[in-house]
N, C-alpha and C positions, 0 to 999 in steps of 0.2 A: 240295814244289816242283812247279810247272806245268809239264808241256811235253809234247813229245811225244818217243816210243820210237823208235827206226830201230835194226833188227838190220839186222845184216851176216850174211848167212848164207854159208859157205866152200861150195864146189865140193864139196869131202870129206865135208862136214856130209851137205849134199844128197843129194849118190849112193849115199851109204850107207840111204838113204829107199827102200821100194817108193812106185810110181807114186800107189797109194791114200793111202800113208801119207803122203807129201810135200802133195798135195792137201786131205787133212785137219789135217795142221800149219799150211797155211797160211792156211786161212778160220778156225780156232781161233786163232790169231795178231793177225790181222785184225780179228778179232771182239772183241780187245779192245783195239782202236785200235791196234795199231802198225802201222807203215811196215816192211818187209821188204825188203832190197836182196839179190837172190840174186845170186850169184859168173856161177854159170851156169845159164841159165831151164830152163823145163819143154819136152818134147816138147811136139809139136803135138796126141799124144792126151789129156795130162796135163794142158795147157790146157783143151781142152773139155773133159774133165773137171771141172774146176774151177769153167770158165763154168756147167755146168750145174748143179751142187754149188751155187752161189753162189745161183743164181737160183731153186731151191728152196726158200732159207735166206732170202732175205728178208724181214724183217718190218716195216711203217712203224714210225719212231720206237725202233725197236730194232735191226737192222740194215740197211744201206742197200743193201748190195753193196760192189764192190771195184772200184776201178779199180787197169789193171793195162799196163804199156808196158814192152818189152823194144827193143835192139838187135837188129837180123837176125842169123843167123849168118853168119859168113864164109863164101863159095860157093866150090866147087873150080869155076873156069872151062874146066879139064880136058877133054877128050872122056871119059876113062877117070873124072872121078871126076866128071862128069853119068851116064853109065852105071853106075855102082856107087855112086850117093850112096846113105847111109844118111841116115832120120829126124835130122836135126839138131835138136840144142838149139837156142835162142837165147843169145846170151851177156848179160849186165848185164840181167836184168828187176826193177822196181819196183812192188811192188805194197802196196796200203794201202787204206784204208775210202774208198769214195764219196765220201763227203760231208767226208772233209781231205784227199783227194788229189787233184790237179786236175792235167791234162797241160796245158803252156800251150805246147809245142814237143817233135817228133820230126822228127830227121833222121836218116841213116843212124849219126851220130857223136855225137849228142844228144839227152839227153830231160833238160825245162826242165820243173821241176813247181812247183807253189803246196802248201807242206802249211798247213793251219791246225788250229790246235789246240782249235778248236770240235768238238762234235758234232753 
């Protein structure tokens, strides 16, 4: 049967990941065409990691890279929790192969993607 894969990966799945670990799950993932919906995204170091992870890894005609779109996280508008934010995750991030994942829309409440099942 033809099609394509999308894991749902849980929050719990995630967290229980080190930073390394979760970043080479996901370009291993990736790499073999699936689409990955995390529960709740990477830090903002875990990201660049990633980006740069990725962009190592490319090779024409064998991997393309990864596009990759998250929701912001929710902001404490707080005086008290601007002074004491921690590193926030992003919540709802999607990420997939370049070249079947296409962002066609991000708003604060939406991300509108094109997957095709080409390589």
């Amino acid at each position: 049967m033809q099609g394509i894969q999308l894991d749902l990966i849980s929050e719990a799945r995630i967290s229980q990941m080190a930073s390394m670990e979760k970043v080479r799950y996901i370009i291993d993932e990736v790499r073999k065409g699936k689409i990955l919906v995390l529960e709740k995204g990477l830090n903002p170091m875990e990201e660049a990691k990633l980006i740069e992870m990725t962009m190592s890894a490319i090779q024409p005609d064998v991997f393309s890279g990864i596009e990759m779109q998250s929701y912001p996280a929710n902001t404490d508008v707080s005086l008290l929790g601007k002074l004491f934010k921690k590193q926030s995750n992003k919540r709802l991030t999607v990420i997939g192969p370049a070249n079947q994942l296409k962002t066609l829309k991000k708003d604060r409440n939406l991300i509108s993607a094109l997957v095709s099942a080409g390589k």
